[in-house]
C-alpha positions in Angstrom: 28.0 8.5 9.6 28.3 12.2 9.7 24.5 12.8 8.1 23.1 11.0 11.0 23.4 14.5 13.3 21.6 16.1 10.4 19.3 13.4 10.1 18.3 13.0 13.7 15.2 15.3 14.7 13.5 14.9 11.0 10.5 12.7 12.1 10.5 8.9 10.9 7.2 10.1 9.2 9.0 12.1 6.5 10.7 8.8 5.1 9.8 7.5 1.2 7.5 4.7 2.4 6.3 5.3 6.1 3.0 5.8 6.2 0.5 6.4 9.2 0.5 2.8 10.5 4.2 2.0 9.9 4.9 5.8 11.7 2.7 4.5 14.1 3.9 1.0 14.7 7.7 2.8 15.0 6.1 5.0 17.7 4.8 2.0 19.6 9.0 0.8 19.4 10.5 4.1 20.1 11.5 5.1 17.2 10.4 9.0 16.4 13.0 10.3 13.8 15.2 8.9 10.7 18.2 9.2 12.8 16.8 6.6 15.0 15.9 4.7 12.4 19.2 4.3 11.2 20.9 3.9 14.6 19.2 0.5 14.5 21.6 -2.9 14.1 20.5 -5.0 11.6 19.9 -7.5 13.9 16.7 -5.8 15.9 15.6 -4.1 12.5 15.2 -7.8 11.3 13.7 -9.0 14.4 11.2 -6.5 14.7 10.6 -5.3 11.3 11.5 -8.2 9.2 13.3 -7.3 5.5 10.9 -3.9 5.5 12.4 -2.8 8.4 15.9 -3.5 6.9 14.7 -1.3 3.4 13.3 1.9 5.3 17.4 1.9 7.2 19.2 1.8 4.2 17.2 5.0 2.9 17.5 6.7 6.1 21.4 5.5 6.0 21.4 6.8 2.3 22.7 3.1 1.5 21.7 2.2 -1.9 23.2 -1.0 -3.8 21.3 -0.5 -7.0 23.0 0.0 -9.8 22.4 3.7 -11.4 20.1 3.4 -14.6 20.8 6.5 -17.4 16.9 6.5 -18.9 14.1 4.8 -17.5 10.2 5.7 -18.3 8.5 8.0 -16.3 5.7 6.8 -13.9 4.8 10.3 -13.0 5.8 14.3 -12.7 5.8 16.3 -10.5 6.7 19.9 -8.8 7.1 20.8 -5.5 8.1 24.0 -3.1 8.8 24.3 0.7 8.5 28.0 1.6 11.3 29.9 3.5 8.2 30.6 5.9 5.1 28.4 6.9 2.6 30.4 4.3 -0.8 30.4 5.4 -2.4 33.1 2.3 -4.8 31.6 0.4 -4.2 34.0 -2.5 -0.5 32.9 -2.5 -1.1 29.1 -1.9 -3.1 29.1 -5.0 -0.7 31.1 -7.0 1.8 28.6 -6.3 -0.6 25.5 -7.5 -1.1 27.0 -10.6 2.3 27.6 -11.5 3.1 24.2 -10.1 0.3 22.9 -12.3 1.9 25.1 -15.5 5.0 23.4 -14.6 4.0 19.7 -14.6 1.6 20.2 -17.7 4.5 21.6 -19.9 6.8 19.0 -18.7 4.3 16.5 -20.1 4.2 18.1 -23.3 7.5 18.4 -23.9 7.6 15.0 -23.1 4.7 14.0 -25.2 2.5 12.2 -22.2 -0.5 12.4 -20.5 -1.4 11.7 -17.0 -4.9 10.4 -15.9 -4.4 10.8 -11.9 -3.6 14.5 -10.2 -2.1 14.4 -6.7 -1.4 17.3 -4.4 1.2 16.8 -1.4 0.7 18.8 1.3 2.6 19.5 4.7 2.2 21.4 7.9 4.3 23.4 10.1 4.8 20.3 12.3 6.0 18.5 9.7 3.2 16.1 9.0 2.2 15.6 5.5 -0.6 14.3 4.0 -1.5 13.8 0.3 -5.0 13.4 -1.5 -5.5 12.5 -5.1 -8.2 11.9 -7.8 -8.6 10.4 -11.2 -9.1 11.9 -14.3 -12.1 10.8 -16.5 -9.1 11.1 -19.6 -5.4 11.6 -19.4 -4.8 15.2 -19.8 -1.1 17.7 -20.3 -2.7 21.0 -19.7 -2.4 23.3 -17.5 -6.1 24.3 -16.8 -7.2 20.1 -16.4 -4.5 20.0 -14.0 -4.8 22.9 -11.9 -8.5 22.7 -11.5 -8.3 19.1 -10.2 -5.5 20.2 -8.2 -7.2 23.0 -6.6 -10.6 21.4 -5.8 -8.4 18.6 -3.3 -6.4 21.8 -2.1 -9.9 22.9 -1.3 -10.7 19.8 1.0 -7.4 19.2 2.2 -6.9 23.1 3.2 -8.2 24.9 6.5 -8.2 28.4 6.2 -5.4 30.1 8.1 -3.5 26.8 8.4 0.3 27.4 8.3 1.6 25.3 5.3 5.5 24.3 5.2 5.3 22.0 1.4 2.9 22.7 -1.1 3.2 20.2 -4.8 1.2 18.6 -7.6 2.0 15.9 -9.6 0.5 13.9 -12.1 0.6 10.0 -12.5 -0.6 7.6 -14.9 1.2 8.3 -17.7 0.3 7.6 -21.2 0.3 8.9 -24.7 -1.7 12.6 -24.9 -4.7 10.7 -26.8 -8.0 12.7 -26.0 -11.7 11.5 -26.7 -13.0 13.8 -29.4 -16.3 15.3 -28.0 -19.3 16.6 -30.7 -19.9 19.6 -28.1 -17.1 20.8 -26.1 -13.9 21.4 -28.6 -12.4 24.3 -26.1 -9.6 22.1 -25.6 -8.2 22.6 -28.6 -7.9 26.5 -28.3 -6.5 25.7 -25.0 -3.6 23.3 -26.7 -3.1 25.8 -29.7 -2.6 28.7 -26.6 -0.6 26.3 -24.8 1.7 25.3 -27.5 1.8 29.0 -28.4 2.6 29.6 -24.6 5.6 26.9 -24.3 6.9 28.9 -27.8 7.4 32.0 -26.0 8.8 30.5 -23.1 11.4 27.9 -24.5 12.7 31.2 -26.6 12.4 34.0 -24.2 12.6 32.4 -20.7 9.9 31.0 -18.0 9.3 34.6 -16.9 8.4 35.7 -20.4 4.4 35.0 -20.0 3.4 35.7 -16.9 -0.6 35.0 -15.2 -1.7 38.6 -14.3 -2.6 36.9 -11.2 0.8 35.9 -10.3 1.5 39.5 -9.8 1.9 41.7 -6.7 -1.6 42.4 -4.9 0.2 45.4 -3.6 -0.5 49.1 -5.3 2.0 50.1 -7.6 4.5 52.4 -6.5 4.4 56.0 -7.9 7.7 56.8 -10.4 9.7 58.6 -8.8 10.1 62.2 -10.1 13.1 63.4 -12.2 
């Protein structure tokens, strides 16, 4: 098929469903990029790789026989951004997990769910990617719950002054927003009122209405220009 020339130098690794030891295990056979992948006959995919083997072609053949389903329940949410340049500023990384994590937790409350498990997906400039996780002690939809567990696996994940190509967060584990009242810490309810304040504005005025005063330039402002 025509995609297979666009296909062919993406690594195998990037496939839904490869991880290290079946990227590995395709090394071992030859096999170092989706278009390779799905060069294969069925034949020698089912002789080497058994009905698995035959699954991972079809997606790298985009051949899907399933038939398309209008509404299903959501296992998880997500957001994601690959940058026009590998980004390796800390300042900037972070500014783009927190809106990411704004994203996702407004996306659950529109939705009325909660998610219990925050993920963040990473991925270098070689095109490896890699992507850590941890578990809530409650589901949670805001923003703050989100970002902070976000940021403290960016923070272990992340070496200083490494080029990054894909930076997201997602949340997983979904469930009705039902939080465990607590006799000492209530802030989370000023942070829903703000929040629901917050999505207000927004879903009136646009995305760009509110914005973090961190989100902003770092750079001086420029002078006005005289009359």
């Amino acid at each position: 098929p025509a995609g297979r020339a666009f296909l062919a130098p993406l690594p195998v690794g990037m496939l839904w469903g490869v991880g290290p030891k079946t990227q590995a295990y395709f090394h071992r056979e030859g096999i170092l990029t989706i278009g390779a992948l799905a060069g294969l006959s069925d034949a020698r995919l089912r002789e080497f790789f058994g009905q698995r083997g035959l699954e991972l072609a079809y997606q790298a053949r985009g051949e899907d026989d399933r038939p398309v389903v209008e509404e299903r329940e959501a296992r998880s949410m997500s957001s994601e951004t690959t940058f026009a340049r590998d980004l390796a500023d800390e300042h900037e990384l972070k500014q783009t997990l927190r809106g990411q994590s704004e994203e996702v937790g407004r996306r659950l409350r529109e939705s009325q769910l909660a998610g219990r498990t925050v993920r963040i997906k990473l991925r270098w400039s070689n095109f490896s990617t890699i992507t850590r996780q941890s578990r809530l002690r409650q589901p949670t939809d805001q923003d703050g719950e989100i970002y902070q567990a976000a940021q403290a696996l960016f923070d272990k994940a992340w070496r200083r002054g490494r080029p990054v190509r894909l930076l997201g967060v997602g949340v997983s584990g979904l469930e009705a927003p039902v939080r465990q009242l607590s006799l000492f810490d209530r802030s989370w309810e000023e942070d829903e009122r703000l929040l629901k304040a917050v999505d207000q504005i927004r879903s009136r005025y646009g995305d760009r209405a509110l914005q973090r005063a961190g989100s902003l330039s770092r750079r001086a402002p420029r002078k006005p220009d005289r009359p």
